[in-house]
C-alpha positions in Angstrom: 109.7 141.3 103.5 106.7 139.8 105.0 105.2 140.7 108.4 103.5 137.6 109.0 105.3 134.7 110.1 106.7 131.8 107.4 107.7 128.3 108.6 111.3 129.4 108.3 111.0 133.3 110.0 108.8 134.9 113.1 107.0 137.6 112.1 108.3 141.1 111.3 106.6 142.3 114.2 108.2 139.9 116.7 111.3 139.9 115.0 111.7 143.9 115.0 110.3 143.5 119.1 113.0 141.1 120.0 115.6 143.1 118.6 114.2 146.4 120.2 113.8 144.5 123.9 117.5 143.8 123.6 118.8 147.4 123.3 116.4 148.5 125.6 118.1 145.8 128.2 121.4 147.1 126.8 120.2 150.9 127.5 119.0 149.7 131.1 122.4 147.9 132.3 124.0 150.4 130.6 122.7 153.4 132.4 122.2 151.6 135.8 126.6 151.1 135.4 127.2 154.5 134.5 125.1 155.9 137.1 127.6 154.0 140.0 130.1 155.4 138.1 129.0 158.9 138.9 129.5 160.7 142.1 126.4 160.8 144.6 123.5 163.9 144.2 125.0 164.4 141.0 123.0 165.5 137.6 124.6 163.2 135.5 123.9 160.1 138.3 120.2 161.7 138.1 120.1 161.8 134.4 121.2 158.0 133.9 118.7 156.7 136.7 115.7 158.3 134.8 116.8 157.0 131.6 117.1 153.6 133.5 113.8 153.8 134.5 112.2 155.3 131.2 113.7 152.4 129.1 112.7 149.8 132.0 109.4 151.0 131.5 109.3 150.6 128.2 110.4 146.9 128.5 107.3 147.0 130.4 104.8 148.1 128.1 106.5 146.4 125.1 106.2 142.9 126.9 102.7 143.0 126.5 103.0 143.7 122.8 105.2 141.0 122.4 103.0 138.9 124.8 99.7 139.4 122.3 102.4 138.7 119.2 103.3 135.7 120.9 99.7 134.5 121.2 98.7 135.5 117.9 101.5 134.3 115.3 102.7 130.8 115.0 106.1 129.8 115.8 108.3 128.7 113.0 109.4 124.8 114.3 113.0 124.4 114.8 114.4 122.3 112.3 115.8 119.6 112.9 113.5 119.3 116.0 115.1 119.5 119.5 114.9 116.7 121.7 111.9 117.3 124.8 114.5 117.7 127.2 116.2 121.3 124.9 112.4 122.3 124.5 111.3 122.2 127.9 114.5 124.5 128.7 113.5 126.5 125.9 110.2 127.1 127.2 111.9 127.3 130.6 114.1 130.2 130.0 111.4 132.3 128.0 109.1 132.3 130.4 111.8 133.6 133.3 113.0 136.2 130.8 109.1 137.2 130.4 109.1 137.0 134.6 112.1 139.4 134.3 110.4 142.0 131.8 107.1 142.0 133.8 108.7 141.7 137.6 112.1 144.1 137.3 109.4 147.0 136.7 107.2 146.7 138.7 109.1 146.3 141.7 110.6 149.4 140.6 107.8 150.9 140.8 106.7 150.1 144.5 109.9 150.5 145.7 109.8 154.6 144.8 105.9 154.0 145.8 107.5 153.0 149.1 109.8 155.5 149.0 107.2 158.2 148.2 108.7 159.1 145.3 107.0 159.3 141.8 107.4 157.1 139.0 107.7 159.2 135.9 107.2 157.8 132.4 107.4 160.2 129.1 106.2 163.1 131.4 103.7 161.1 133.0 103.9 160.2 136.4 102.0 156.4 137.4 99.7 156.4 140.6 101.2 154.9 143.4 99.6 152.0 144.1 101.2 151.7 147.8 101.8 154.2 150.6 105.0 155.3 152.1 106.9 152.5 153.9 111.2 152.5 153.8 111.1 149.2 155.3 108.8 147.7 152.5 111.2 149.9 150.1 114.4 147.9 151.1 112.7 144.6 150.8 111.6 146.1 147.0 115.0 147.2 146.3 116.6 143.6 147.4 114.5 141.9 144.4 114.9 144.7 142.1 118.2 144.4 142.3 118.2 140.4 142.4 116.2 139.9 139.7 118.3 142.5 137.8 121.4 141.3 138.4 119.9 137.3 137.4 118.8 139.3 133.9 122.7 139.5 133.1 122.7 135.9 133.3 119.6 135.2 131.9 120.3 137.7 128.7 123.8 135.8 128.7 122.6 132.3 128.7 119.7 133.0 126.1 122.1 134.6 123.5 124.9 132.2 124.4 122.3 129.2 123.4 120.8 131.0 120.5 124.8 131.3 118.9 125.5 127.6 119.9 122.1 126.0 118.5 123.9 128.4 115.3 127.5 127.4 115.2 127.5 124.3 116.8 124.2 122.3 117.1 123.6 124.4 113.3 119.5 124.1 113.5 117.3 127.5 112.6 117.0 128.2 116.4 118.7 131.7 115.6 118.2 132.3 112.1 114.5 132.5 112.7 114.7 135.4 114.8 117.1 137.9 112.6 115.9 140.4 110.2 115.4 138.9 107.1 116.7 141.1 104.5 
């Protein structure tokens, strides 16, 4: 197993983050479903919003990991090569799922500025970078919950391209990203 990318693999750095960014997305819609499932003031409702917001945060601070991974390893080339067209759209919906790993969280985090509420991470709590204002907190919430809602569709489309470049179009698009074994 080599950590450093090959022309055929990504690195086992970015390879072990991409994998780790998707359960953390799977532990954040996860939590933020069960939590509307749960009746209002509850503990439970509580418990599932701050595990929302811990792994959200962690997308967070592992984006820029992945960001410096990105910059620093060379990207095994599809094979066969896509036309221009596939690659711009590539490059297209990479960058808006990095938009959606850096944005989601940090709206979230001046929306409970605005809400005066603190943001807590692993028993930390972040500064708030705002002051109180409930009218600048429902304009915070509205993209929050926009740009989270546009991530199921986003996460979608990415794996549902990923399994078709596999299956159908049968390049490495897919196989460059799983854990070698």
């Amino acid at each position: 197993m080599t950590r450093h990318s090959t022309p055929q693999h990504y690195g086992q750095l970015t390879i072990t983050l991409h994998w780790l960014m998707l359960l953390l997305f799977v532990g954040v819609y996860a939590c933020i479903e069960i939590k509307g499932l749960m009746p209002r003031g509850g503990h439970l409702r509580s418990f599932f919003l701050g595990l929302h917001g811990l792994f959200g945060l962690s997308i967070f601070a592992l984006v820029w990991v992945r960001l410096l991974a990105r910059r620093l390893a060379p990207r095994p080339p599809i094979a066969p090569a896509l036309p221009a067209w596939q690659t711009g759209m590539s490059h297209l919906m990479h960058s808006m799922l990095y938009i959606l790993m850096i944005a989601t969280p940090l709206l979230a985090w001046l929306l409970l500025s605005a809400e005066g509420k603190p943001m807590p991470y692993f028993g930390f709590f972040l500064p708030s970078p705002i002051e109180v204002d409930p009218s600048l907190a429902k304009q915070f919430k509205h993209w929050h919950e926009l740009l989270g809602s546009t991530g199921y569709w986003l996460i979608g489309l990415h794996a549902a391209t990923g399994l078709i470049h596999h299956y159908w179009v049968g390049d490495n698009t897919l196989t460059r990203i799983l854990p070698r074994r």
